[in-house]
Structures are given as C-alpha cells and as structure tokens.
N, C-alpha and C positions, 0 to 999 in steps of 0.2 A: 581479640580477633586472631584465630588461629590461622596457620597456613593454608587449611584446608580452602578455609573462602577467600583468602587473598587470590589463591587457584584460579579457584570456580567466578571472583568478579572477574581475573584476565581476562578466561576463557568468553566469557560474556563479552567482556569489552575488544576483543577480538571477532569473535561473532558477529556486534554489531558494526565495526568498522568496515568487513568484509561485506555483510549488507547494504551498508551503506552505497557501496560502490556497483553491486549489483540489481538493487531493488527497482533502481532510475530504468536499467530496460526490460525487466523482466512486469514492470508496470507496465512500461510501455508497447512492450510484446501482448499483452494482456486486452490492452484498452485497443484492438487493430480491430476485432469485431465490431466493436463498438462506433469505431470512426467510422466504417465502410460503410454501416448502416446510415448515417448522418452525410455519408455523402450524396452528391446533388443525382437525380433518377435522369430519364430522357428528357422529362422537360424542363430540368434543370432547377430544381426547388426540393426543399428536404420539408414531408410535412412533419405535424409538431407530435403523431405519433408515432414517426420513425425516429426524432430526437430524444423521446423518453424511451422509445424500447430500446435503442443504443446507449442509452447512461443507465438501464439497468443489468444490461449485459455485461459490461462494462464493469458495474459493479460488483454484482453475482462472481464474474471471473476475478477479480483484483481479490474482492473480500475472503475468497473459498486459500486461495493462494497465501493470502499474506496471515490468515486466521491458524493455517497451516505450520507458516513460521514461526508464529507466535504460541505456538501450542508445542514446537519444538524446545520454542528457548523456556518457555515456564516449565513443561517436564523436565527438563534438564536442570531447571532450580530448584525445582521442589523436592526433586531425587536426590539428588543433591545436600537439599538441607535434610533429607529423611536419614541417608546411609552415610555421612562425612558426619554429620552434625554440624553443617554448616551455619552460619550467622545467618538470622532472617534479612540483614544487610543485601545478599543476594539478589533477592527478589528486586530493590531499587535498581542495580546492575541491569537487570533482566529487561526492568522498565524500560531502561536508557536504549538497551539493545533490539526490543523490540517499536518504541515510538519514536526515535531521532533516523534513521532509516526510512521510515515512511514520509515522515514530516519535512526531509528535506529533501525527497522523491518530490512532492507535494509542491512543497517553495517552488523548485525548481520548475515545476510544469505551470504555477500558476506565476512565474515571473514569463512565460514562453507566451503564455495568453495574454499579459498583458503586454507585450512587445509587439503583438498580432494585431491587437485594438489599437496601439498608435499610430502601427503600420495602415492599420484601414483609416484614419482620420487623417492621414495626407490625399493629395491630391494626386491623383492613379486613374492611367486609363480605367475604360469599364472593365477590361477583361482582368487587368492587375488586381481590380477592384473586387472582382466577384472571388477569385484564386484568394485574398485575404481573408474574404468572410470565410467561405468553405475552409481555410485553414483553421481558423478562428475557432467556428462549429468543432472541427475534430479537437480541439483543445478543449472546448468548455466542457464536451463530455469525460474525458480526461479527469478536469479537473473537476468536475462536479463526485464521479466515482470514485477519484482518491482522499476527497473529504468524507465520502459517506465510509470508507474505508479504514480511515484514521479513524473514527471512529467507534467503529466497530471492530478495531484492534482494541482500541481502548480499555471495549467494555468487555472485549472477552478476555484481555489479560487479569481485568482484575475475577472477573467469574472462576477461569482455569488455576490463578494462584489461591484462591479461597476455596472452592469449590474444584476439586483435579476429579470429580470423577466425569464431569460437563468434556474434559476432552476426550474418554474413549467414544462418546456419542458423535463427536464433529470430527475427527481429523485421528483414528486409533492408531491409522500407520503412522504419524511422524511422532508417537510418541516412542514408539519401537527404533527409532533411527537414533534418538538421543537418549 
C-alpha cells in the first residue's frame, strides 16, 4: 500500500468524521418541511395523507442531499484510484465515510423517537399528552425518511463506485467540487 492511498483513506476518514458531526442538523434542517406538514391543522388532527406526503418530502429532500455527498466522496475515490493509482482499499474508506454518518444521524433520531413513546406512555395531562404525540409524529417522519435514505445511500454508492458514469446523471455539480 503506497502512500498515495494511505493519503486518500485520511482524507476519507476525515471527511467522514467531519460528516459525521454535520449530517445530524443538516438532516434535521431537511426533514422541517416534512414535520410541518404532519403537524396538527385547525381542528387539531394530521390526516394519514398529510403524514405520508410529509415522509416523502422528507425524503426526496434528505435522499437528493445526502446522494449528493455520497457522489462527492465516490468521485473523489474513484479519481483517485484512476490518477494516484490508488489501492481499491479506498473505496472501503469511502463506504465508512459515506454510511457511519448517516447511520448514526439515524441512531440518534430514532433513539429521540423512542424517548417520545416513553414520554407519551406516562401519565400526562391531556395537553402534555397531545404536545407528545405531535412531537412523536415529527420524529416518526424523520425517522421513517432517514431509513429510506440509508438506503438509498447504500445502493447508489455501490451504483456510482461500479458504474461512475450513474453520477453525471444525479448530482454533475458535486463531482466538480471533489
């Protein structure tokens, strides 16, 4: 293993560390459409198809965003392994940096939901009570978009590192940035 990809795994595992730290509100900035649509109207009740068209908005925005980064970080391996001659090792790096980011974005939201569901199974005025679910509600969409999201990180990292010509079609600017 030459120096070249010792390099380019840092670079990666810096990337992803820096992700990591960032993804949690830029998820969360993302999924604000989503919750407002789920929250409660005048007569105070969210119907069940304003809860799916907020968990698709929801998702459409996380997935377009985070397909984005990950089309970042596999250009940047694949260039990488084309002009360094870097080790196809890389590409594992790359994985690490684009799915441990997400997935503990993810944890994190679906340990906040479940905090919400214990919080509503105590005993709570009615108003304490309705302010849990409706918080609830904005989490499950959350967390229902960030799982459809993982994985459809998934399946376009492995698409973009087998197949790179799939990213000029999805996302041409962020391969120009990396």
């Amino acid at each position: 293993m030459g120096m070249e990809t010792l390099f380019s795994i840092a670079a990666l595992v810096m990337v992803g560390i820096i992700a990591k730290f960032i993804v949690p509100f830029v998820l969360t900035f993302l999924s604000l459409p989503g919750r407002l649509m789920v929250s409660k109207n005048s007569s105070g009740k969210c119907s069940q198809s304003r809860f799916i068209f907020g968990i698709l908005v929801t998702t459409l925005l996380q997935s377009y965003v985070y397909i984005a980064y990950t089309t970042f970080v596999v250009s940047g391996a694949v260039s990488a392994m084309r002009r360094h001659e870097v080790s196809f090792i890389v590409l594992f790096a790359a994985f690490f940096a684009v799915i441990i980011p997400l997935g503990a974005a993810h944890r994190d939201v679906k340990a906040s939901l479940e905090a919400a569901k214990r919080l509503r199974t105590r005993d709570l005025t009615e108003s304490a009570q309705n302010k849990a679910n409706e918080h609830e509600r904005k989490l499950d969409v959350t967390v229902r978009a960030s799982s459809v999201t993982f994985l459809l990180a998934v399946i376009a990292f492995f698409v973009f590192a087998f197949i790179p010509r799939v990213m000029v079609i999805t996302c041409d600017w962020a391969i120009f940035i990396s």
